[in-house]
VODOVEX-622789 format. One record per residue: residue in three letters; x, y, z of N, C-alpha, C in turn; residue number from 1. Coordinates in pm, whole numbers, plus 50000, padded with zeros to 5 digits. Example, Ala and Ser with C-alpha at 12.3 -4.5 7.8 and 13.67 -1.06 7.14 Angstrom:
   type    n_px    n_py    n_pz   ca_px   ca_py   ca_pz    c_px    c_py    c_pz   seq
    ALA   51319   49431   50780   51230   49550   50780   51320   49670   50780     1
    SER   51285   49775   50708   51367   49894   50714   51290   50003   50787     2
This chain:
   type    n_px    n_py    n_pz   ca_px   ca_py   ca_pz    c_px    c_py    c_pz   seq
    UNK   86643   81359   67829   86666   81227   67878   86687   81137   67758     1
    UNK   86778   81071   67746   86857   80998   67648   86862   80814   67654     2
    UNK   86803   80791   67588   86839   80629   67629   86813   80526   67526     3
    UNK   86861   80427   67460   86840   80381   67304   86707   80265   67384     4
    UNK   86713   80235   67482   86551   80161   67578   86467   80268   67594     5
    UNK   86381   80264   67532   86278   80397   67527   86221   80363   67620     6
    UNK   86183   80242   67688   86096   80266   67805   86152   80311   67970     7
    UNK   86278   80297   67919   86355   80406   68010   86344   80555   68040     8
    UNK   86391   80629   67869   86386   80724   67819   86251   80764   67863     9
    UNK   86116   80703   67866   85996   80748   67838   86021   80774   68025    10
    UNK   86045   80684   68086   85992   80638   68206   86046   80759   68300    11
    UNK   86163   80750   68273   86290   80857   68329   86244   81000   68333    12
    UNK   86213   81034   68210   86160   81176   68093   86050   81205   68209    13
    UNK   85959   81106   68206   85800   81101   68302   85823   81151   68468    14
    UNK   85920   81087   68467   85924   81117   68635   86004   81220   68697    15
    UNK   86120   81260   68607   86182   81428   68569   86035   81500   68589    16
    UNK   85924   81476   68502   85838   81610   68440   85722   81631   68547    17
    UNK   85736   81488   68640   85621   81516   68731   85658   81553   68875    18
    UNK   85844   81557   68862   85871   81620   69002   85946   81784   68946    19
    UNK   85868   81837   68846   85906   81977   68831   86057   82021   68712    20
    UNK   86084   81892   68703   86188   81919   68587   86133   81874   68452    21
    UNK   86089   81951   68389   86011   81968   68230   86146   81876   68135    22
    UNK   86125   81752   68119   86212   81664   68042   86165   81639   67889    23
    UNK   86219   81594   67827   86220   81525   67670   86267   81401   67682    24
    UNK   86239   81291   67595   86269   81185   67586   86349   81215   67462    25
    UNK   86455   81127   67439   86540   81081   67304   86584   80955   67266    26
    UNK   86567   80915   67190   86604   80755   67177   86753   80717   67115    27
    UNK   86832   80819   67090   86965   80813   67018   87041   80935   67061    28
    UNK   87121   80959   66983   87211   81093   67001   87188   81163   66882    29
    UNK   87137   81163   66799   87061   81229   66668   86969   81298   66716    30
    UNK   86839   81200   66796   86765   81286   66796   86737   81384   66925    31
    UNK   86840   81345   67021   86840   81395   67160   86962   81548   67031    32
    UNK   87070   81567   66978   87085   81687   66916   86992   81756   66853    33
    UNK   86909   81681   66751   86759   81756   66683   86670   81848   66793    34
    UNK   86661   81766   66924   86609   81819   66998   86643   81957   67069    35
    UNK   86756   81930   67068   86818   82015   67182   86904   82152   67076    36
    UNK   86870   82142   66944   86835   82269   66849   86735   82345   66839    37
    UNK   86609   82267   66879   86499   82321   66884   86449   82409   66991    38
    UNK   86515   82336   67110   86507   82405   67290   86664   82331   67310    39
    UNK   86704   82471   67324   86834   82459   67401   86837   82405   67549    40
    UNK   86864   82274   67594   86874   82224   67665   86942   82265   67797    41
    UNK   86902   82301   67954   86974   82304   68069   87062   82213   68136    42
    UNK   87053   82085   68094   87072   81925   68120   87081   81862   68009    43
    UNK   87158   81739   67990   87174   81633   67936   87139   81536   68021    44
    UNK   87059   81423   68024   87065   81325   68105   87066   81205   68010    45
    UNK   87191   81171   67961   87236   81054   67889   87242   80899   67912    46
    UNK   87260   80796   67872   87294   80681   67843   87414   80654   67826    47
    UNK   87527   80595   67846   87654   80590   67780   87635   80496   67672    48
    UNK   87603   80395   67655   87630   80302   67571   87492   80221   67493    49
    UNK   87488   80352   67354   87424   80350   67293   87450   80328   67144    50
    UNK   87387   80283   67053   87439   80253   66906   87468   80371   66772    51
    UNK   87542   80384   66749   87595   80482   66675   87660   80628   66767    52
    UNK   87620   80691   66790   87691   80800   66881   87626   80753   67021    53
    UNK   87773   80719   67123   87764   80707   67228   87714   80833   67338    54
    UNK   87659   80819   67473   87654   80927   67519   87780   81020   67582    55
    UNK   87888   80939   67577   87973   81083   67568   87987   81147   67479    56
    UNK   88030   81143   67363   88021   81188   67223   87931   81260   67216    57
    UNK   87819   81208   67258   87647   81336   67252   87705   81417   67363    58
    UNK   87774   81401   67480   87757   81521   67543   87863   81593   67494    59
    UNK   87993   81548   67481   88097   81675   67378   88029   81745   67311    60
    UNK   87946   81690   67232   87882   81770   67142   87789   81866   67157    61
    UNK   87701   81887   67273   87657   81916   67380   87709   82041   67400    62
    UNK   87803   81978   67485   87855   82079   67556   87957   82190   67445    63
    UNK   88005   82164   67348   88018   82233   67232   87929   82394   67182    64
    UNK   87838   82305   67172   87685   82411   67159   87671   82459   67274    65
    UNK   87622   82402   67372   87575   82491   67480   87662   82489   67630    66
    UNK   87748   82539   67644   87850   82527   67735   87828   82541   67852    67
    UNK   87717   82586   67889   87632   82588   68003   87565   82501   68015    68
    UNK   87509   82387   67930   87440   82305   67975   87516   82178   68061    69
    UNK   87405   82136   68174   87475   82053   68281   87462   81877   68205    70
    UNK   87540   81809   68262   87562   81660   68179   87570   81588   68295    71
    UNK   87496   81484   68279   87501   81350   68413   87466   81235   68279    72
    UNK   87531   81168   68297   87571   81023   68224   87526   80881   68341    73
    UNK   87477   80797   68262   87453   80684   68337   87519   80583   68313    74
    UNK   87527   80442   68314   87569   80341   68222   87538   80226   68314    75
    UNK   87557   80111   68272   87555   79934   68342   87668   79887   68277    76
    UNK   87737   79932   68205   87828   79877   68104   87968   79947   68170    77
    UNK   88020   79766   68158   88156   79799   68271   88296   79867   68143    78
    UNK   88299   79899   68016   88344   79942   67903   88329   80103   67944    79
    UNK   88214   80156   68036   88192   80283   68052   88340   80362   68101    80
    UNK   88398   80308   68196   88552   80364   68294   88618   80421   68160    81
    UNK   88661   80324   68059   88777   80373   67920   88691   80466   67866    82
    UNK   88617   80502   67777   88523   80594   67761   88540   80708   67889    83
    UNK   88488   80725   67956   88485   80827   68090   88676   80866   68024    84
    UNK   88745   80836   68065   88891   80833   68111   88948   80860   67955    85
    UNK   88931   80845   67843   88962   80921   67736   88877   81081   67756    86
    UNK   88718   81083   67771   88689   81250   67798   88766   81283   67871    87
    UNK   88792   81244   67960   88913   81351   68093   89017   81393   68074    88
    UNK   89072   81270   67926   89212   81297   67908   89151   81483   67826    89
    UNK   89024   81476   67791   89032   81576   67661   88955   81667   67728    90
    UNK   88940   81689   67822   88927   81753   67943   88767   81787   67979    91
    UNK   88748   81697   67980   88606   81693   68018   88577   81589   68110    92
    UNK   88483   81646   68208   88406   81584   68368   88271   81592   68383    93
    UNK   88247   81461   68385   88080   81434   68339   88098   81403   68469    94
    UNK   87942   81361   68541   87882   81318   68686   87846   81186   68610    95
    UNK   87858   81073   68692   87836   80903   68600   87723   80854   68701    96
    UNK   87604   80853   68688   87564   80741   68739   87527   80633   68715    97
    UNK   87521   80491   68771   87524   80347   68776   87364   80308   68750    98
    UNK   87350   80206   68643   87229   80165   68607   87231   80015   68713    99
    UNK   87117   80024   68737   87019   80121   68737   86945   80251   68784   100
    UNK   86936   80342   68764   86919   80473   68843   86848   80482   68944   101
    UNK   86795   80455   69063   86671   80462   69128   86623   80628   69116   102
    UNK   86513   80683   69085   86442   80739   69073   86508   80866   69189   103
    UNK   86463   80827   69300   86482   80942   69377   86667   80986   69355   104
    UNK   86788   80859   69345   86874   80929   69296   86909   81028   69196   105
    UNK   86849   80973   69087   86849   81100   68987   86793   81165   69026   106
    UNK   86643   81196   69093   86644   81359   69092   86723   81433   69248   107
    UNK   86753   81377   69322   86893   81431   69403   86974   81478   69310   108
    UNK   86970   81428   69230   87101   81467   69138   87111   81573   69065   109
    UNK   86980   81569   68992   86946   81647   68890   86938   81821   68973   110
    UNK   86868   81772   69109   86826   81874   69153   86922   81993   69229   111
    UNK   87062   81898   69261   87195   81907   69335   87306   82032   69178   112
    UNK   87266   81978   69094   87338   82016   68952   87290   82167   68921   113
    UNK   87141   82135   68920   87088   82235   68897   87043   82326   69006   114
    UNK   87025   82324   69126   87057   82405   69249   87221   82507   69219   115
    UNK   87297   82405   69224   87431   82460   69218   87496   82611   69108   116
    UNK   87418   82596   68939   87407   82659   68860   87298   82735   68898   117
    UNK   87203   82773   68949   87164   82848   68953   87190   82958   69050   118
    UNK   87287   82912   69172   87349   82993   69270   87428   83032   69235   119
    UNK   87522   82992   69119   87649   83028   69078   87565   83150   68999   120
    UNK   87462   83134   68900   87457   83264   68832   87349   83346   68950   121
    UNK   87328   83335   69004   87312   83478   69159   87419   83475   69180   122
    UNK   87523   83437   69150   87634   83511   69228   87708   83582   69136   123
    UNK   87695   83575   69027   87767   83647   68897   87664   83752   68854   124
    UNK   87562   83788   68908   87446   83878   68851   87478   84037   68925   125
């Protein structure tokens, strides 16, 4: 969980870990990569518009390394659409959701992403 408002990051991270999805907090895109060297990450759950590496950029990068890992992006920032719409040109499709997140949406979400990947690999096994 990614967010340069740590009490987001913290808050977000918290409520991932107490409905069964084991989260990390990150406060940048430095240290959400540091992290996600250490434990290869299943999820990204990003920020878009953050200072120095944005969260698309963290998830290219991301998804670079771990090509299996799933990416859901948030943002409040109406600058997010151009951003989104250059990754697509470069062929990449993130899931966007709208800040503010309500709680139970993200984990629909989270849980919808990761339901989905895990049926896909029962079905490739």
């Amino acid at each position: 969980m990614v967010d340069d408002e740590a009490v987001i990051a913290d808050t977000l991270a918290e409520i991932l870990s107490l409905s069964g999805f084991p989260a990390i907090a990150a406060y940048d895109g430095n240290g959400a990569l540091g992290a996600a060297l250490l434990q290869p990450p299943e999820m990204l759950i990003t920020d878009v518009a953050m200072p120095g590496m944005n969260g698309i950029e963290l998830a290219v990068t991301i998804k670079r390394v771990y090509p299996d890992c799933k990416i859901l992006l948030f943002s409040g920032q109406a600058n997010t659409a151009d951003l989104l719409a250059t990754a697509r040109r470069d062929g990449h499709r993130f899931t966007l959701l709208n800040k503010p997140v309500a709680p139970q949406e993200l984990l629909a979400t989270v849980a919808r992403h990761l339901n989905a990947s895990a049926g896909q690999y029962a079905a490739d096994s």
